[in-house]
N, C-alpha and C positions, 0 to 999 in steps of 0.2 A: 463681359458679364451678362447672364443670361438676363437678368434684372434690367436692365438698361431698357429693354424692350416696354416695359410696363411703368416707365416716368411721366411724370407730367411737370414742365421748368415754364410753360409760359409761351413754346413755342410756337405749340400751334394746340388748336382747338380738340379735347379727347372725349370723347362720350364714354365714358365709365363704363355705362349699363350694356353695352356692344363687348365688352372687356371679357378674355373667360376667364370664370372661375378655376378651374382643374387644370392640370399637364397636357392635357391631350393635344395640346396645338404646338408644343415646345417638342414634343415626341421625345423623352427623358426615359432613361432608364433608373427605376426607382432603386435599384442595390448601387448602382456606381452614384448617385446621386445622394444617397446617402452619405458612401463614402469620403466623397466631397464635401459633405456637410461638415462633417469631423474632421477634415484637413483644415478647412475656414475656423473651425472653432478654434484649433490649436495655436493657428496661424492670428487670430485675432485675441488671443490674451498673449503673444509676445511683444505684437504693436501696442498693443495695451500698455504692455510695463515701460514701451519707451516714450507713450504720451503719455503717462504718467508722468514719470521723471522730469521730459522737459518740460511740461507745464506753461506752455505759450498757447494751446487754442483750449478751449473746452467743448462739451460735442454734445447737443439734444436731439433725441430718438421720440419723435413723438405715434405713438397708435392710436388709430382711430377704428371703431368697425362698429355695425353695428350689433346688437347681446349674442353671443352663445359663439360669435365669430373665433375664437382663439385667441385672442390678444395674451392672456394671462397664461396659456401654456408657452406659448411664442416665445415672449421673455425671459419664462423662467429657464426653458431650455438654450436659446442663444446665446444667453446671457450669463450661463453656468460656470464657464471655465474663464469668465474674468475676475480680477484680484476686487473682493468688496470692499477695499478701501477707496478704491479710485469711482465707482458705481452708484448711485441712489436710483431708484425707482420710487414713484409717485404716482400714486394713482389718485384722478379727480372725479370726486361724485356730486350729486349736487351740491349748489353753495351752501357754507354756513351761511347763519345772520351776518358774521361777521365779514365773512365775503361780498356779500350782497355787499354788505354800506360800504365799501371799497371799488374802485371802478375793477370791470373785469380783466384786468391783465394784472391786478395786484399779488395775486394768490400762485399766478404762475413766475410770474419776473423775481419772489422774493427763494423762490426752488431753482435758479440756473445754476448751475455748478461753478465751482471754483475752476478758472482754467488748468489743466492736467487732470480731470476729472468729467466722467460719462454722466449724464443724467437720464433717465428713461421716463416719459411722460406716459400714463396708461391713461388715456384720454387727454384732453390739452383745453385750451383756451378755443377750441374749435368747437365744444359744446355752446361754448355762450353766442355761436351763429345757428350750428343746426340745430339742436333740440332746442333751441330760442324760437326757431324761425318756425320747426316744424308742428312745436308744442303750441306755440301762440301768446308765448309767454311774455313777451313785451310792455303789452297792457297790465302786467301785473308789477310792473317794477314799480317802485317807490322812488321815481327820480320825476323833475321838471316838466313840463308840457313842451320845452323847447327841445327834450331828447325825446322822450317815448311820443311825443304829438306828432314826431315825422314821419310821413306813409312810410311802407315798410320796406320801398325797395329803396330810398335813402338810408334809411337806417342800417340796413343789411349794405349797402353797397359803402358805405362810409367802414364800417365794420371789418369788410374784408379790406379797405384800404390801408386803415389801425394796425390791422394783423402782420401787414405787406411791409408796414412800416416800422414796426416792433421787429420782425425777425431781421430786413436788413439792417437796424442796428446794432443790432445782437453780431449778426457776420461782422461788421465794420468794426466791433468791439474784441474780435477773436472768437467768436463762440461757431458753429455750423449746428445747423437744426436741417436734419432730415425726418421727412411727414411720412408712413406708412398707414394706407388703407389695407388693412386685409378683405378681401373682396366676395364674400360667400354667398352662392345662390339661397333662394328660398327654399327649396329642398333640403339643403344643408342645415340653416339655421332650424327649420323644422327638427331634424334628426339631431341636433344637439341638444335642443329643449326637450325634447322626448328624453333622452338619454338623461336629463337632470332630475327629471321624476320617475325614470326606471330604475334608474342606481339610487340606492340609499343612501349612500356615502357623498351624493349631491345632488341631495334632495335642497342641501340650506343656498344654495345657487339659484334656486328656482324662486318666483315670485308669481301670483298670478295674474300681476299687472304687466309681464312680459308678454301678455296673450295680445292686450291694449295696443302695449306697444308692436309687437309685429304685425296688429292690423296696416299700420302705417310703414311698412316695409318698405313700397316703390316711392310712398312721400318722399321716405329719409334717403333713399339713392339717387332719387332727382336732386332733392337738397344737397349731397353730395358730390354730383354728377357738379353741377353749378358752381359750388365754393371751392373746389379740390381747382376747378379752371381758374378760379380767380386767383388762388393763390398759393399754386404751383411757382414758381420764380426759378431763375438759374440757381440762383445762393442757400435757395430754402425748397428744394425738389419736392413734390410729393411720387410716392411711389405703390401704383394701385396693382397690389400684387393677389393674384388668385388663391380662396383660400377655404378651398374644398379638402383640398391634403393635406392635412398638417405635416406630412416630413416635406413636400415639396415646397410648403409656405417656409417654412422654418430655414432652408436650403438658400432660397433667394433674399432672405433675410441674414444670413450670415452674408452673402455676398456683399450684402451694402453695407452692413457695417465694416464689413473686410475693406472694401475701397475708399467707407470713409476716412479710416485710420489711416492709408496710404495717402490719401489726399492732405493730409493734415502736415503729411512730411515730418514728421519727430525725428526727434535724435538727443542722442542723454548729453546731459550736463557737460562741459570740458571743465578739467580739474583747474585749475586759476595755478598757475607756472611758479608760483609759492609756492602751492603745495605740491607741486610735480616733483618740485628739485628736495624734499624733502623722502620722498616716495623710496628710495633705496636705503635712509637712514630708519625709517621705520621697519622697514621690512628685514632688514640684520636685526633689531632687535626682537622684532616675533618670532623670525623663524629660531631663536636659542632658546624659546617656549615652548616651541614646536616641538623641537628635539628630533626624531628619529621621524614621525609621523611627518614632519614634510618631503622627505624623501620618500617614502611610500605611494606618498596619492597626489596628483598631479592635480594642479587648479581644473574647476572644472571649465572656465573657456578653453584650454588646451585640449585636452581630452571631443572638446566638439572638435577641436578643430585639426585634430587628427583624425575623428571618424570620418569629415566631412573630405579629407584627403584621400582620404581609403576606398571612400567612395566613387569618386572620382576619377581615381584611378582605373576600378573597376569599369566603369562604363569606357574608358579609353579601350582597354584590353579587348571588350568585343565589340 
């Protein structure tokens, strides 16, 4: 998995900002990487339907990046060809009031999904470290002297320990949360903020407090660069993926969800041997409903599983 290359689990020390943004170091060819993309898609709403069905782990995808990075095409396109029953996406903007008077893991722990079911986080509980940390926003909380009184690298290091500790029991509980940085030079985000106010059609994306904020561009990558190390884990990977191309970002992100569904190991429900032994007396009575139309059309698992023979065959023959 080309992705493999760009994780961070804890093992060893990754400096982000040394990281590339674009393909060029992977040396990819964009038409067959495409193509790949749309195998993984295919290939990852049929794991879908069978972690759905058995329903033993549930799986958070969380994105972080910072404005104009893609998070919000990313999703919509990797995330197209799965069933929306089993999927929520959530996206976090700043807190309500009602957040606020709640400690910060309340808004996210009460969005996990039901196990058999994907959740997508468009931003996460990792706001309330960096844009806390980089904003300065601390001193403005309405809580104790014995929390906001603590210098700021206990506070912040306490913070990423909370985090460390909430996702492993989330794993310990069934669930797997994989972290995605999308990773875009300054360059980049320039040219996509430009594009928000050349295009009229999203113009309403743009804000001019975004200018503010991309003063602080290298703040929020260093603050990044920092958190992403601390709490990177084996269980809860983060994965700082280059994110100048949108198909080649999109690409490496099918891939990790592909493997996470494989790691999950599913498998459908077994019928309970009551109803097994019942399973020929039902089916004499449907198919006299059926009538002529069962003998026409062959179930559809047969029909794969003759193409898949035919197939088969063929690569023998040459």
């Amino acid at each position: 998995m080309k992705a493999e290359k760009y994780i961070v689990n804890g093992t060893k020390e990754v400096d982000i900002r040394k990281l590339p943004t674009d393909s060029k170091k992977d040396k990819v060819n964009k038409e067959k990487t495409i193509e790949k993309y749309e195998q993984n898609k295919a290939e990852i709403s049929l794991l879908q339907d069978k972690f759905n069905a058995d329903g033993r782990e549930g799986i958070i995808f969380v994105f972080q990046a910072l404005d104009a990075s893609g998070k919000d095409s990313s999703i919509k396109n990797v995330f197209s060809g799965i069933n929306p029953q089993g999927l929520n996406v959530y996206s976090y903007k700043a807190p309500t009031s009602e957040e606020l008077s709640h400690d910060y893991l309340w808004r996210i722990h009460k969005n996990i999904p039901n196990r058999g079911e994907i959740a997508v986080f468009n931003r996460s509980h990792y706001e309330d470290i960096v844009t806390v940390k980089v904003e300065n926003i601390k001193p403005k909380y309405h809580m104790s002297d014995r929390i906001i009184g603590k210098d700021d690298k206990t506070f912040y290091d306490e913070r990423c320990a909370q985090v460390n500790n909430f996702e492993q029991y989330l794993f310990e509980n069934g669930y797997r949360m994989v972290k995605i940085f999308l990773h875009v030079s300054k360059e980049e985000q320039a040219a996509q903020l430009l594009e928000r106010i050349d295009i009229p059609e999203k113009n309403w994306k743009f804000r001019s407090s975004d200018i503010d904020v991309r003063e602080k561009f290298d703040a929020y990558i260093d603050c990044f660069n920092e958190i992403i190390n601390k709490t990177g884990t084996k269980n809860s990977p983060w994965y700082v993926l280059p994110g100048d191309q949108r198909w080649y970002t999109r690409y490496l992100i099918s891939e990790i969800v592909l493997e996470t569904l494989k790691a999950a190991a599913s498998e459908y429900p077994e019928l309970p041997q009551e109803e097994k032994d019942k399973l020929a007396e039902c089916r004499e009575i449907l198919a006299k409903d059926a009538g002529d139309k069962i003998k026409t059309e062959k179930p559809k698992s047969e029909k794969k599983t003759k193409k898949t023979v035919k197939k088969s065959e063929k690569k023998k023959d040459k």
